[in-house]
Every structure is written in structure tokens, then in C-alpha cells.
C-alpha atoms as an extended CHARMM CRD file, in Angstrom:
* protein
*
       242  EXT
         1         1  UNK       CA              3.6030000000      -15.6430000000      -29.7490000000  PROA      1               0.0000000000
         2         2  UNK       CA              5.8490000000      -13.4760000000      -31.6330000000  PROA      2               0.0000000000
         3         3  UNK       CA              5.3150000000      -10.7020000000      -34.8760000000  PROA      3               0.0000000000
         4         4  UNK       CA              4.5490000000       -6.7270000000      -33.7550000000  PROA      4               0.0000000000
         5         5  UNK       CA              1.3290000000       -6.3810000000      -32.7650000000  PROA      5               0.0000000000
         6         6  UNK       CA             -1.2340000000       -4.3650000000      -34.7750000000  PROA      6               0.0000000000
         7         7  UNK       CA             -1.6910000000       -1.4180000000      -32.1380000000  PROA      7               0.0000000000
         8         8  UNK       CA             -1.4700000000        1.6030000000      -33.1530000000  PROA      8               0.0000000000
         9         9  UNK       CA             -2.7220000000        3.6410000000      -30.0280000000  PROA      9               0.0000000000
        10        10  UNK       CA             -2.3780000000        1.9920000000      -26.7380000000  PROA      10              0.0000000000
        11        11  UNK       CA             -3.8050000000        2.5980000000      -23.4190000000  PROA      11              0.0000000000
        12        12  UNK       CA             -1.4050000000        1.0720000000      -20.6510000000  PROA      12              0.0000000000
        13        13  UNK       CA             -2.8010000000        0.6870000000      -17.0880000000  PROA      13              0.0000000000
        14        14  UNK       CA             -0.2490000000        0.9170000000      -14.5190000000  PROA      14              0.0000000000
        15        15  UNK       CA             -0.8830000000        0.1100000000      -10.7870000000  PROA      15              0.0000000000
        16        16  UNK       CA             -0.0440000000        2.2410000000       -7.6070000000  PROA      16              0.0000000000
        17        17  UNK       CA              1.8810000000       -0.7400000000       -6.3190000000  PROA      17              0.0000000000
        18        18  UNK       CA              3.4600000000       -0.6900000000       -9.6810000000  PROA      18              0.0000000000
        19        19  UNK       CA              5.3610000000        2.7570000000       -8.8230000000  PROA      19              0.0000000000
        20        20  UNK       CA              6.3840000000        1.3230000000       -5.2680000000  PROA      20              0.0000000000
        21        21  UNK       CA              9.5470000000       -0.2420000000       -7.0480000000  PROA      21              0.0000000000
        22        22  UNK       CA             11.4670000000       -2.0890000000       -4.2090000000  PROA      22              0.0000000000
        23        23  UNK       CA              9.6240000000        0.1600000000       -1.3150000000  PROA      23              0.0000000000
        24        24  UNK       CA              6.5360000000       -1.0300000000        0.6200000000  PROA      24              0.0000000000
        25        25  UNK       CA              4.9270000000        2.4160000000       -0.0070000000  PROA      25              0.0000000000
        26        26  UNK       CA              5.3070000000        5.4290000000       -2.0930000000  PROA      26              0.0000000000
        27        27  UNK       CA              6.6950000000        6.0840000000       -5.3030000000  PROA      27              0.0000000000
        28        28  UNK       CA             10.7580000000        4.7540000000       -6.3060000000  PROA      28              0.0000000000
        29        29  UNK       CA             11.6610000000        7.5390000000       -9.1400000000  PROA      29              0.0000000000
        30        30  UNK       CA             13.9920000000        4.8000000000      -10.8330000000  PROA      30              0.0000000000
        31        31  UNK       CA             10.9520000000        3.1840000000      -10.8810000000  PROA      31              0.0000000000
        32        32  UNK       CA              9.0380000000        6.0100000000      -12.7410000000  PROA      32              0.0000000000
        33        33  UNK       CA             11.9650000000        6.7850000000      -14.9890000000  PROA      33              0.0000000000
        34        34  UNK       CA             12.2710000000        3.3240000000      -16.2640000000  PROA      34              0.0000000000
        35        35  UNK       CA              8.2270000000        3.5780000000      -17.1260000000  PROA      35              0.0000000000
        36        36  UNK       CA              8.9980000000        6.9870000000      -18.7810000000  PROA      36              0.0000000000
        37        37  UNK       CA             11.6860000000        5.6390000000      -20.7190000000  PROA      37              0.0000000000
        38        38  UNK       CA              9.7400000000        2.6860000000      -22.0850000000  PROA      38              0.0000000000
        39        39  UNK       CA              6.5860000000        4.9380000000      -22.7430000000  PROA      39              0.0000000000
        40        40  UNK       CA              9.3070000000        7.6170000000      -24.4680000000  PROA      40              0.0000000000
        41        41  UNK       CA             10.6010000000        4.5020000000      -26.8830000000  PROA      41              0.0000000000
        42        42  UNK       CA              6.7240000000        3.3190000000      -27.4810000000  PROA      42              0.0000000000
        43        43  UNK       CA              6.1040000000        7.2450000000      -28.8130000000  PROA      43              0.0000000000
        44        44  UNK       CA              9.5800000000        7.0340000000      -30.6850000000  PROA      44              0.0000000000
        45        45  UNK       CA              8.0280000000        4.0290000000      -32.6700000000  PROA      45              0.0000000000
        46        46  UNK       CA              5.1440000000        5.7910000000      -33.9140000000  PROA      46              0.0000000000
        47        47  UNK       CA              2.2400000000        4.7120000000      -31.3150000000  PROA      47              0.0000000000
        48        48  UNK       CA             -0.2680000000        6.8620000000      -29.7160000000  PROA      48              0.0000000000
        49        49  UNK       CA              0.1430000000        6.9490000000      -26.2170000000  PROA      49              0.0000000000
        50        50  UNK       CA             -2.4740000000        7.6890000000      -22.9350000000  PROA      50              0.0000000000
        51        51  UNK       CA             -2.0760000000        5.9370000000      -19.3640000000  PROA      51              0.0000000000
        52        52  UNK       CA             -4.2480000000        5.6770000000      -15.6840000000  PROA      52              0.0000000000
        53        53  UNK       CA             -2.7990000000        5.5910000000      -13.1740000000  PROA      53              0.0000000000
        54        54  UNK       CA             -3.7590000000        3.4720000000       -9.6700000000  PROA      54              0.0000000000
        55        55  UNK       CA             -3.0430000000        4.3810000000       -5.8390000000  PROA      55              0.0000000000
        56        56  UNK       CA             -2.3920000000        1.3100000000       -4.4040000000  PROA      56              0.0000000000
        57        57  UNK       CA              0.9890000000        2.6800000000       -2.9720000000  PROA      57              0.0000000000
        58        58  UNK       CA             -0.2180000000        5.3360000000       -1.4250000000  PROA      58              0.0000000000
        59        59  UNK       CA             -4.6780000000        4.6290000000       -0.5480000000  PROA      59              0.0000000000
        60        60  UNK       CA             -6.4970000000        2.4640000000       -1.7280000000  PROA      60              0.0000000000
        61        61  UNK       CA            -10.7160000000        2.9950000000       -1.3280000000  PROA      61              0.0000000000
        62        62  UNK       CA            -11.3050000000       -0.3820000000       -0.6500000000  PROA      62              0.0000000000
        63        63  UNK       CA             -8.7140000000       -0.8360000000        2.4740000000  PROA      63              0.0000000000
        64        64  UNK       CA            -10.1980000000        2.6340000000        3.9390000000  PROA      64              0.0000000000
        65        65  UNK       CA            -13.2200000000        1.2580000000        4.0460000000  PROA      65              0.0000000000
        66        66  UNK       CA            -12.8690000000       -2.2490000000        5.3570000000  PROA      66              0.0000000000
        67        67  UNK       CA            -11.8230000000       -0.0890000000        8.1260000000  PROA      67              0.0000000000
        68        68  UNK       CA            -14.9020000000        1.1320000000        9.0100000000  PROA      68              0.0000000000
        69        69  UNK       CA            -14.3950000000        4.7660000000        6.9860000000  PROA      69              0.0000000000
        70        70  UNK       CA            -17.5880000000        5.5450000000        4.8370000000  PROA      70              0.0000000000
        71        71  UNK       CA            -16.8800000000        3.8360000000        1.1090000000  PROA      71              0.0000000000
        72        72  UNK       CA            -17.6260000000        7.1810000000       -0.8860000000  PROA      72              0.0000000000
        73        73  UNK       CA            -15.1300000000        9.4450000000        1.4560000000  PROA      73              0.0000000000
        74        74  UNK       CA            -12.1180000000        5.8620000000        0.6570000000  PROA      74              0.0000000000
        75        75  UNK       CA            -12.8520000000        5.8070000000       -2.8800000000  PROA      75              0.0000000000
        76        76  UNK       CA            -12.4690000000        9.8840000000       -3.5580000000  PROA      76              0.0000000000
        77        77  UNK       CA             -9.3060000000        9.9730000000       -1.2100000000  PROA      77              0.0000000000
        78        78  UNK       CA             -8.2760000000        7.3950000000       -3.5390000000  PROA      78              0.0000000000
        79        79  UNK       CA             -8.6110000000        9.0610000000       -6.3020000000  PROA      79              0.0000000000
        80        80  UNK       CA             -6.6290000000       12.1530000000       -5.3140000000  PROA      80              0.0000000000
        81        81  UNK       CA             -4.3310000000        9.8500000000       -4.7740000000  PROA      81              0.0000000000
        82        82  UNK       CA             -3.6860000000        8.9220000000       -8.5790000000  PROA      82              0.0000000000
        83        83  UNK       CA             -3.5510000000       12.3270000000       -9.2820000000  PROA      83              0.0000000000
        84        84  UNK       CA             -0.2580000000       12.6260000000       -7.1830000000  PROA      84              0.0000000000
        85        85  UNK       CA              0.8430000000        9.7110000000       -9.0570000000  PROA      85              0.0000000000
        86        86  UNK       CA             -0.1920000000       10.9330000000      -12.7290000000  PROA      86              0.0000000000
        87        87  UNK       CA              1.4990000000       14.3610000000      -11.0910000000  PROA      87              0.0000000000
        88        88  UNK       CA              4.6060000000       12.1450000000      -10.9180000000  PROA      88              0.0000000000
        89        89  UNK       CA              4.7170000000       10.1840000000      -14.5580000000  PROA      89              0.0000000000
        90        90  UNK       CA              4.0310000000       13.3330000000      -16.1150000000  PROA      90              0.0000000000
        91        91  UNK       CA              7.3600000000       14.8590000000      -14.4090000000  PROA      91              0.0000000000
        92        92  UNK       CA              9.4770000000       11.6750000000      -15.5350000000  PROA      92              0.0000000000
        93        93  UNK       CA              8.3000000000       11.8460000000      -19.3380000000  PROA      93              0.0000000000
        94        94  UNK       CA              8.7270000000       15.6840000000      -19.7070000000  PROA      94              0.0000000000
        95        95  UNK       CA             12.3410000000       15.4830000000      -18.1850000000  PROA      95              0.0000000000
        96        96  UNK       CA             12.8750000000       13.2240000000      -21.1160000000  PROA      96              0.0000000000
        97        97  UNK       CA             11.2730000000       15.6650000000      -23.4410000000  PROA      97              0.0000000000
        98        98  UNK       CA              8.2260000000       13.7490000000      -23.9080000000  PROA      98              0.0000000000
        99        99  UNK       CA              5.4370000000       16.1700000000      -23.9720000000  PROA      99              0.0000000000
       100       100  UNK       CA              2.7410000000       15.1290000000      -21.4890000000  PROA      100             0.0000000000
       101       101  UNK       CA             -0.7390000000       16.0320000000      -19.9180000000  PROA      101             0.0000000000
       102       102  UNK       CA             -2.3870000000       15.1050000000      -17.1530000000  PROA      102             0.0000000000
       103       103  UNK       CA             -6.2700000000       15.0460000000      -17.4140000000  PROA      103             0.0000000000
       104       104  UNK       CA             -8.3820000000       14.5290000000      -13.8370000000  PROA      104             0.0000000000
       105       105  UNK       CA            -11.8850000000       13.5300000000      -13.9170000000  PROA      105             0.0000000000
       106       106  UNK       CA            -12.0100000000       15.3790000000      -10.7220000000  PROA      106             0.0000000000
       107       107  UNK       CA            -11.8050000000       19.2390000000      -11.3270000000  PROA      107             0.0000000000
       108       108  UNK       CA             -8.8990000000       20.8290000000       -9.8470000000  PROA      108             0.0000000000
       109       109  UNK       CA             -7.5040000000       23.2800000000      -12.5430000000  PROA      109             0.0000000000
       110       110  UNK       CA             -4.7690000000       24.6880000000      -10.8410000000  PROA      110             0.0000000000
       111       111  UNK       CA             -2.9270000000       21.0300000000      -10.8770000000  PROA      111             0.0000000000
       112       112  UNK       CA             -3.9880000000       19.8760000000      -14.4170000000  PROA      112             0.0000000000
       113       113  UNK       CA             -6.2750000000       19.4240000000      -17.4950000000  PROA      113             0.0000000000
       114       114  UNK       CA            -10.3540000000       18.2420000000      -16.6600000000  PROA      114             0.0000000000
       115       115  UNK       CA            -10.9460000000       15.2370000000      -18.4700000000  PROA      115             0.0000000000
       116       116  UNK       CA            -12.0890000000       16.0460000000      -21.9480000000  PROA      116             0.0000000000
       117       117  UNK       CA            -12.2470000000       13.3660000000      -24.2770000000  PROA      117             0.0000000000
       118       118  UNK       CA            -11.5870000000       15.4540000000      -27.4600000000  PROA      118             0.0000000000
       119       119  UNK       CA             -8.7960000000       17.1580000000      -26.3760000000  PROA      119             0.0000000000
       120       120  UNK       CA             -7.0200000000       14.1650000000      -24.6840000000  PROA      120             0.0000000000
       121       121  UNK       CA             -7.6360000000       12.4670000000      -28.6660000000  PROA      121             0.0000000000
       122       122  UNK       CA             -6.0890000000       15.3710000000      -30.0350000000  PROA      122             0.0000000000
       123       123  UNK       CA             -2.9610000000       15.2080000000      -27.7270000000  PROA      123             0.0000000000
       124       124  UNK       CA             -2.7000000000       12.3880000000      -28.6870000000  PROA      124             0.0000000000
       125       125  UNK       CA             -2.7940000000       12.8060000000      -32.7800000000  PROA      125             0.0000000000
       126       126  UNK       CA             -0.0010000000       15.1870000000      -31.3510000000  PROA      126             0.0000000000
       127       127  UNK       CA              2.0930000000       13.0170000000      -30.0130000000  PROA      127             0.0000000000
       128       128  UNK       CA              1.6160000000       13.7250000000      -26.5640000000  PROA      128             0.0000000000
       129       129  UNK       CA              0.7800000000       11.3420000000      -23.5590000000  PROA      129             0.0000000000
       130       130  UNK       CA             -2.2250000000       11.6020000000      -22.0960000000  PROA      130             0.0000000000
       131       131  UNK       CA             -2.3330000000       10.4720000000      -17.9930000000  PROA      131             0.0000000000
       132       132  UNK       CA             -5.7570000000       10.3460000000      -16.8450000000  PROA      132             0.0000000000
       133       133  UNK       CA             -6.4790000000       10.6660000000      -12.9690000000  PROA      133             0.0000000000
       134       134  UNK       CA             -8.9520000000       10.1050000000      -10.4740000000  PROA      134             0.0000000000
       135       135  UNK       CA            -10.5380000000        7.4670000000      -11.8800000000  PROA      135             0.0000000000
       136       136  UNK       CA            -13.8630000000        7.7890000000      -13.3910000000  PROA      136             0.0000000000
       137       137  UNK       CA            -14.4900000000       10.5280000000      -11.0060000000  PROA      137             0.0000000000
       138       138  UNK       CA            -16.9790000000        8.3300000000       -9.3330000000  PROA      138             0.0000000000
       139       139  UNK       CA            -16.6730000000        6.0080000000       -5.9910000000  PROA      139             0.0000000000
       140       140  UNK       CA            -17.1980000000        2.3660000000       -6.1500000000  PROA      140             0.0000000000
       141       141  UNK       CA            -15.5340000000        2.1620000000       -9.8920000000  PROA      141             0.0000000000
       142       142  UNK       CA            -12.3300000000        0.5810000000       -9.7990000000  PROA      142             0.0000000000
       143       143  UNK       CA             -8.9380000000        1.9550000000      -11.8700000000  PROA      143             0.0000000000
       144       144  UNK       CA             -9.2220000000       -1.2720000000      -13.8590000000  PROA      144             0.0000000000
       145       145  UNK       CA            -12.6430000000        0.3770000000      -14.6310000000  PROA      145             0.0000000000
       146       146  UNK       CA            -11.4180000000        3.3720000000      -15.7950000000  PROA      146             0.0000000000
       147       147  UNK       CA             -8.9440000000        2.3610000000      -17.7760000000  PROA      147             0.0000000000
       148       148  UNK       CA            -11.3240000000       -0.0970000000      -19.8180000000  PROA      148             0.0000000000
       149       149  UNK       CA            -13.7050000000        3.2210000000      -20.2280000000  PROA      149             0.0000000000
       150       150  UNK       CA            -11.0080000000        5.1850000000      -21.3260000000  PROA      150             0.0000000000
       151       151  UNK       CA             -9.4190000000        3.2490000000      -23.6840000000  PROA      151             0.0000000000
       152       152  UNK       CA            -12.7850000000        2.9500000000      -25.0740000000  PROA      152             0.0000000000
       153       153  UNK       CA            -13.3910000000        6.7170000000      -25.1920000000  PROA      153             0.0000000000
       154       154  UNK       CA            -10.3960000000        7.0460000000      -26.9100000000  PROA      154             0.0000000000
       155       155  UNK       CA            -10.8640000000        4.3430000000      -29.6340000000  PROA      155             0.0000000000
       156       156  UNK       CA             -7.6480000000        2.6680000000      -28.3740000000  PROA      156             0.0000000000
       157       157  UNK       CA             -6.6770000000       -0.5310000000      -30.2960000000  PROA      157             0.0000000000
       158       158  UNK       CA             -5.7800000000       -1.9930000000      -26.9950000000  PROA      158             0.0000000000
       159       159  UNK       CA             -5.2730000000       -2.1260000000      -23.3920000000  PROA      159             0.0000000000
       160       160  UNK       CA             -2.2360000000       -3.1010000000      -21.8030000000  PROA      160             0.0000000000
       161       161  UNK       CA             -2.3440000000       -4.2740000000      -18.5870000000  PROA      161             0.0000000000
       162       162  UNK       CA              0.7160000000       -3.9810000000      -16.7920000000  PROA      162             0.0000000000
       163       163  UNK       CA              1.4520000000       -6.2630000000      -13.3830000000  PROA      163             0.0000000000
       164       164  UNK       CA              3.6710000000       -7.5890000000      -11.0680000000  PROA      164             0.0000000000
       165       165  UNK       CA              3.9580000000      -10.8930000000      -12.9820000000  PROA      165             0.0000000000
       166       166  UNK       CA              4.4310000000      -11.9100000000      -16.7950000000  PROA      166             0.0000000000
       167       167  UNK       CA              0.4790000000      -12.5010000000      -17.7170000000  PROA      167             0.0000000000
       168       168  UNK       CA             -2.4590000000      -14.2550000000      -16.6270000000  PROA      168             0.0000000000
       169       169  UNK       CA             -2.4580000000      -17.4530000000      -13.9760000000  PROA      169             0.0000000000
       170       170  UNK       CA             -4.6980000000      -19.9170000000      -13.2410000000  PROA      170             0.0000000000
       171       171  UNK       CA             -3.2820000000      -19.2350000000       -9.6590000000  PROA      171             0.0000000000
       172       172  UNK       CA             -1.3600000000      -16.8950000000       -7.8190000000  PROA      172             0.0000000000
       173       173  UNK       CA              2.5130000000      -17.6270000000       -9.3220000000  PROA      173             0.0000000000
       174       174  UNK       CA              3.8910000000      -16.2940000000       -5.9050000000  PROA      174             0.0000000000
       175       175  UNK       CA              1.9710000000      -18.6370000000       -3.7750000000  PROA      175             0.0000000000
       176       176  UNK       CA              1.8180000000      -21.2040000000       -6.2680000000  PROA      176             0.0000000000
       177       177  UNK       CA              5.0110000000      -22.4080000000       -7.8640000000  PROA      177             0.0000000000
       178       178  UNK       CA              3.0350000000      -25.1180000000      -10.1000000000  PROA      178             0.0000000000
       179       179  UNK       CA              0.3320000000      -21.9340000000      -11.4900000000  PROA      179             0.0000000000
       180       180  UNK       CA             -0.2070000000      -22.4230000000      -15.2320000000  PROA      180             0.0000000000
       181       181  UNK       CA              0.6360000000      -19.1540000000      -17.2990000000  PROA      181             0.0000000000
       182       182  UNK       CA             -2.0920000000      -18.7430000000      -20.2390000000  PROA      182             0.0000000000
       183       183  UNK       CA             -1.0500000000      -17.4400000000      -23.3810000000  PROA      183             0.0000000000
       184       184  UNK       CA             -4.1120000000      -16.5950000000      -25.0440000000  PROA      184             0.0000000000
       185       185  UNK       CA             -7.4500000000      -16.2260000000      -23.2690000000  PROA      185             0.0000000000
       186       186  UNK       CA            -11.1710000000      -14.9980000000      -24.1820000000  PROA      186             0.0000000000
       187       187  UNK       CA            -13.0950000000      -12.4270000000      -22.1330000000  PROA      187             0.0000000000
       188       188  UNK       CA            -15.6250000000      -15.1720000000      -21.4720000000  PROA      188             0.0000000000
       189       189  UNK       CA            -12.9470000000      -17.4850000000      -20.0430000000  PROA      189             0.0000000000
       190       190  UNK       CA            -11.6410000000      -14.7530000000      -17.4730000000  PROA      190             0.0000000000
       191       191  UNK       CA            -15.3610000000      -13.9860000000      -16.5570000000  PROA      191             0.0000000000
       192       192  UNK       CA            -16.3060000000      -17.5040000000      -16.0480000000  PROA      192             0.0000000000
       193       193  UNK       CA            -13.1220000000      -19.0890000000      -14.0600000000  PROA      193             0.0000000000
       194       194  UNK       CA            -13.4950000000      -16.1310000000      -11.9120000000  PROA      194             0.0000000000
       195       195  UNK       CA             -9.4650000000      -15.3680000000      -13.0480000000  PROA      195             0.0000000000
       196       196  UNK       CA             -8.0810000000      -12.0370000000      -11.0890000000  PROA      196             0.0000000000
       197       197  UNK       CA             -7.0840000000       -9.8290000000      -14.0340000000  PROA      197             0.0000000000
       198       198  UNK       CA             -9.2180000000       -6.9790000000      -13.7590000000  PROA      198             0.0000000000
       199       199  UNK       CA            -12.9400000000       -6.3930000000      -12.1050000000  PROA      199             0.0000000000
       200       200  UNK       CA            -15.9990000000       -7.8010000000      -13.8470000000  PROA      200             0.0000000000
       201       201  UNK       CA            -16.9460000000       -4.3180000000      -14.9910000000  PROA      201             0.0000000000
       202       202  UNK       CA            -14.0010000000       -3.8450000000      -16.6970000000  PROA      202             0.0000000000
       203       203  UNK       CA            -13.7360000000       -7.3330000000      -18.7280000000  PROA      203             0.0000000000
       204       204  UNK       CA            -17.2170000000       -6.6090000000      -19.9230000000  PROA      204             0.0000000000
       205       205  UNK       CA            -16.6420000000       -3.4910000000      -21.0790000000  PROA      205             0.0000000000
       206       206  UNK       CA            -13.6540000000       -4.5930000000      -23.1100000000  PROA      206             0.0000000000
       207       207  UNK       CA            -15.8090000000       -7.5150000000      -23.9720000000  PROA      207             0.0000000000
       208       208  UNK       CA            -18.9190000000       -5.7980000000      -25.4800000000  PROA      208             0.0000000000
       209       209  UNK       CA            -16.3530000000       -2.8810000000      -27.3490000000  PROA      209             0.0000000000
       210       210  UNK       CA            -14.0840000000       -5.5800000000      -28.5170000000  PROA      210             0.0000000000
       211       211  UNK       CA            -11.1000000000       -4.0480000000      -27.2220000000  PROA      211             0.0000000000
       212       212  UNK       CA             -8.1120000000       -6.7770000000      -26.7340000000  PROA      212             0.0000000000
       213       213  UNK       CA             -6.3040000000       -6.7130000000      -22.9610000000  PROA      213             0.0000000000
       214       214  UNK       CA             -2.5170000000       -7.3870000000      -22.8900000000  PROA      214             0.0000000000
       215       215  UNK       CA             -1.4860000000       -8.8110000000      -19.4610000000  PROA      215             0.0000000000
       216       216  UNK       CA              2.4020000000       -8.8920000000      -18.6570000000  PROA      216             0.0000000000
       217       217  UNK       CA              5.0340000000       -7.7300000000      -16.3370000000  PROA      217             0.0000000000
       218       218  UNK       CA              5.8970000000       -3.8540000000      -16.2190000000  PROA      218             0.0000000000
       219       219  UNK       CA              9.0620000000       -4.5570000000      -14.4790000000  PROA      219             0.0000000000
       220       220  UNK       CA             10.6250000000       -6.4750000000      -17.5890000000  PROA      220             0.0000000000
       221       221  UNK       CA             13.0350000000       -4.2360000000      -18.9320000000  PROA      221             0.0000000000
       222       222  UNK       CA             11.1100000000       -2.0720000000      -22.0840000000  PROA      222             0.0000000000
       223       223  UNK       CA              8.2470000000       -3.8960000000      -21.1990000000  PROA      223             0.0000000000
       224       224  UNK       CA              5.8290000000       -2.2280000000      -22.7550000000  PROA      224             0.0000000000
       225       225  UNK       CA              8.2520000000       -1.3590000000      -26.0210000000  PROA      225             0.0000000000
       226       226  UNK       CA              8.3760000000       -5.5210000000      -26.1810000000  PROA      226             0.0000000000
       227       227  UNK       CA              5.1500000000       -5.9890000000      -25.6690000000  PROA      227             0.0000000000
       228       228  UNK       CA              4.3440000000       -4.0370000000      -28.7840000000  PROA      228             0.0000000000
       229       229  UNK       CA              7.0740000000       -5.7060000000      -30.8940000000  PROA      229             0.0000000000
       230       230  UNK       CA              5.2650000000       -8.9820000000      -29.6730000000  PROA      230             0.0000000000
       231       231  UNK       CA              8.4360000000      -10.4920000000      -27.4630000000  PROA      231             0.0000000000
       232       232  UNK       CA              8.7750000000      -11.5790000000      -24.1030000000  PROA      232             0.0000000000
       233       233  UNK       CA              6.2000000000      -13.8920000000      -21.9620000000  PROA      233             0.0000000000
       234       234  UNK       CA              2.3090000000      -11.7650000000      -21.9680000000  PROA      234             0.0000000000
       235       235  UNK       CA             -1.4610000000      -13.1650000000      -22.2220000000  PROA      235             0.0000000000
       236       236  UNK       CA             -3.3260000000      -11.6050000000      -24.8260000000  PROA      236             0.0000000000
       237       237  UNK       CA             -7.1710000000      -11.3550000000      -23.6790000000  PROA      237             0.0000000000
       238       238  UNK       CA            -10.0060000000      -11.3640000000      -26.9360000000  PROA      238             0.0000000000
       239       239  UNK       CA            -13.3500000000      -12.1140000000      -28.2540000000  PROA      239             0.0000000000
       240       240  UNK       CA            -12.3610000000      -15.2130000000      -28.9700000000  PROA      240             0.0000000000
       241       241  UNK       CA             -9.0400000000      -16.9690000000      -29.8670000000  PROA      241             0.0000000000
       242       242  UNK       CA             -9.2620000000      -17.2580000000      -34.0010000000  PROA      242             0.0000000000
């Protein structure tokens, strides 16, 4: 695959485990400031910008409550939890003078923005990142979840989908070292091989809005930057593959 792609305004969904860097918990600021610099260079070449943000590295709902804590109590801890890490992007991008808002589906004014889906467009038209936290505001939704319904919300062109590994297997690549790499998949494909991308929820919600998924490796150097410019190793998820 190679050319630029034809995205104008992205939405990039970046995991909690993402931010860990080399730790096994927490958040590595080299980590952040290499994400901040690739985000600033993405702005610098004229694309609309807005990101969520998981907590893998610091709670996730799900591990809560396979523990025997109530599901509802996991998931909302979990989502505070993203607003630490949105809390912690945002610093990274304005200390490179990229300006930057934070918008929380969960109300807590004195930390940042309530989500608003007209003003996070408009920060946008700005030039400003948008971070959007705590989820959808609601348990059982995934981050994967929210990002597909935000990137909706916001018309995005796309969703980019950044991982630990260079795009979509037909196995795990780190258990696996004979996993086939796909290039170019449909939504249908994903759905019906049962392939661990995102949740269910969130393929069909790109599926029925049309909105294309880019799958590749955030730890590439400019990854994103690339990604745009249509280099490096990524699977492109669509409607079809025409």
C-alpha cells in the first residue's frame, strides 16, 4: 500500500497499555512525548485532530470485575482512569505548543471540558486536539466503543487504531511466529473470523457509518504521521475492498 491517504480529520485511539512504554504499569512520559510529537507533526500537515484515550495501564473494568467487584463500580473507576491519562496527553501536546482540550463524558468541571460535540468540532476547525475521556460515560461500553462513536459524532474520515503490533493477525504475532499480517480487510471479515481488533459494537458501528479503521503499531517512530502519508506496514479495515 503506499500514496497519502485521503483523511482529512482523524480520530486515533490509543490504549492505556499504549502509554506504559517499557513499564508494566503507569504512564512512561518519553512515551507520551513521542505520541505528542507525532500528533504535533499530523496538525503541522493540515489534519484535524481528536483522540480517546484507554486505562489499561492503570484499571481496567473488566479485570475489577472478574474479581468479584460489582461491573458498574470497575467500569466507572475505569473511566476516571482515562481521564488521568487524557490529563497527561493534553500536558505533552501543550508543552509543544499544540493547543489541546480535554472533553470527559463524565462531568467534573474543575479538571476539564464536558463532552459537547459542537464545541469539540469547532476545536477542531481550530486546530486544536480534542482528547475525549471516560468513555461513553456509560459502564459495560468498551474504549474501542467510544472511539468508534466519537469518530462518528465528529464526522471523522477515519479511525486509527493504534496497537502494540503493525496491523491486523490472523493470530496473535507474539505467540505465533507463523501469524499472517492482513493488509486490507472488510468489517464483515473481522466480524465473522471472530479477529481481535476491536469489540463487536465497535466494528458495527464503523460498519453501518462507513467509517474506515486503520490498524498499526503506535510505537513505530511518527507512526501516526506515516500512517497518513500511507508508509510503513498497517491494515486498512472497509466496507469492502474495491
Amino acid at each position: 500500500m503506499a500514496g497519502p491517504m485521503p483523511y482529512k480529520r482523524v480520530l486515533v485511539k490509543v490504549s492505556g497499555e499504549g502509554l506504559m512504554g517499557p513499564k508494566e504499569y503507569g504512564l512512561d512520559n518519553d512515551t507520551i512525548l513521542k505520541l505528542a510529537k507525532d500528533i504535533q507533526a499530523v496538525i503541522q500537515a493540515g489534519h484535524q485532530v481528536c483522540l480517546v484515550i484507554g486505562a489499561g495501564n492503570i484499571f481496567r473494568g473488566l479485570s475489577g470485575a472478574a474479581k468479584g467487584m460489582d461491573r458498574t463500580t470497575a467500569d466507572y473507576m475505569g473511566m476516571l482512569a482515562t481521564v488521568i491519562n487524557a490529563l497527561a496527553v493534553q500536558t505533552a501536546l501543550e508543552s509543544l505548543g499544540v493547543p489541546t482540550r480535554v472533553q470527559s463524558a463524565i462531568a467534573m468541571a474543575q479538571v476539564c471540558e464536558s463532552y459537547i460535540r459542537r464545541r469539540a468540532v469547532r476545536h477542531m476547525e481550530k486546530g486544536r486536539v480534542v482528547v475525549f475521556a471516560a468513555g461513553t460515560g456509560n459502564p459495560f461500553f468498551t474504549t474501542d466503543t467510544a472511539a468508534a462513536l466519537r469518530a462518528v459524532e465528529m464526522n471523522c474520515d477515519a479511525l486509527l487504531k493504534a496497537t502494540q503490533v503493525d496491523g491486523v493477525y490472523d493470530s496473535d504475532p507474539k505467540k505465533n511466529p507463523k501469524a499472517a499480517r492482513y493488509d486490507h480487510l472488510t468489517f464483515d471479515t473481522v466480524i465473522s473470523k471472530n479477529l481481535k481488533v476491536m469489540d463487536t459494537a465497535a466494528i458495527a458501528l464503523a460498519r453501518e457509518n462507513n467509517l474506515p479503521i486503520v490498524v498499526f503499531d503506535m510505537h513505530e517512530a511518527d507512526a501516526v504521521a506515516r500512517v497518513l502519508r500511507g508508509e510503513g506496514k498497517y491494515t486498512l479495515i472497509t466496507a469492502d475492498k474495491s
